[in-house]
C-alpha positions in Angstrom: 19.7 0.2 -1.4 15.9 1.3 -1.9 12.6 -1.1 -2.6 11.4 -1.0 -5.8 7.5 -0.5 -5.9 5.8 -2.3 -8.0 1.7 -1.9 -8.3 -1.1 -4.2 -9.0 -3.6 -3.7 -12.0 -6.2 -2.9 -8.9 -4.2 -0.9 -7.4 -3.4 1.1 -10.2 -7.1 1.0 -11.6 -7.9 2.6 -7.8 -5.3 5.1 -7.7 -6.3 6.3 -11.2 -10.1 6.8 -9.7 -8.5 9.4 -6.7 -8.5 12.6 -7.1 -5.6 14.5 -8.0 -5.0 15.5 -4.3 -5.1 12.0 -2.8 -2.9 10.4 -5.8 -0.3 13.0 -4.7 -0.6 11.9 -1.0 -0.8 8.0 -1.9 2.1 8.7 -4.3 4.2 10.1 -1.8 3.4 7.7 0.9 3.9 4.5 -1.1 7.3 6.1 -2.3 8.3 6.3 1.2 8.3 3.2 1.5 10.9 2.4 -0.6 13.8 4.0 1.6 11.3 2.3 4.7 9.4 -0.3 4.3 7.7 -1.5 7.5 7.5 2.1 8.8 6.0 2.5 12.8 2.8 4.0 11.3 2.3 0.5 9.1 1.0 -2.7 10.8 0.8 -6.2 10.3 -2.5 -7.7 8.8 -3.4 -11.1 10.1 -5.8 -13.7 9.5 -6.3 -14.1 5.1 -4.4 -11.5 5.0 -0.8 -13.0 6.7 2.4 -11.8 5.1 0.5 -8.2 4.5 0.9 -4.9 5.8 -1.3 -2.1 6.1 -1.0 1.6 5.4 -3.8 4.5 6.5 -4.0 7.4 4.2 -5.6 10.1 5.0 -8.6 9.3 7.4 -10.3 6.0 6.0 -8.1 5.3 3.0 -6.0 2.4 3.3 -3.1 0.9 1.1 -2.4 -3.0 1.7 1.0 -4.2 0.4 3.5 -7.2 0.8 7.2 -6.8 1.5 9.6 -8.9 -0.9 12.8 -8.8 0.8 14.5 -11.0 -1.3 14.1 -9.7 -4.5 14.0 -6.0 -2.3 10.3 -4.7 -3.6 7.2 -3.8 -1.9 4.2 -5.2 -4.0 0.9 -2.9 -3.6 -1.7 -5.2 -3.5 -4.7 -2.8 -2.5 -5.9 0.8 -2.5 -9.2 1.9 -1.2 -11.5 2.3 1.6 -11.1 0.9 4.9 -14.6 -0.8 4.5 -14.2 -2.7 1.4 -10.7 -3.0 1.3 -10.3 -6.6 2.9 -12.8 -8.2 0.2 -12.2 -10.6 -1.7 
């Protein structure tokens, strides 16, 4: 049985802001998730950030998300750049 996704309002606010090119890409990523959820290419975020996981998209773009097992969804938490994304 798959992962639902489920996006936060700043997630979806930043995916909105992408061009149409990287919201297919992030689209398609972040759906591949579902069937995988802690895919080789994801990694574990530490520190304030505990319980996260991190995804690279295309060169400097980075998606952070949490993985519910029990209720089986992933949660995006974060889209955006790999400089600011770990603010706040």
């Amino acid at each position: 049985m798959a992962y639902s996704i489920v996006y936060s309002e700043g997630a979806k606010r930043e995916l909105r802001r992408r061009s149409q090119r990287l919201r297919l890409e992030l689209t398609r990523r972040v759906q591949a998730l579902a069937s995988d959820p802690a895919p080789p290419e994801s990694e574990r975020l530490y520190g304030s950030w505990e319980g996260h996981r991190r995804l690279h998209v295309l060169g400097t773009l980075r998606v952070v998300y949490r993985i519910d097992h029990p209720v089986r969804a992933i949660d995006i938490v974060k889209i955006g750049g790999r400089g600011s994304i770990y603010d706040g």
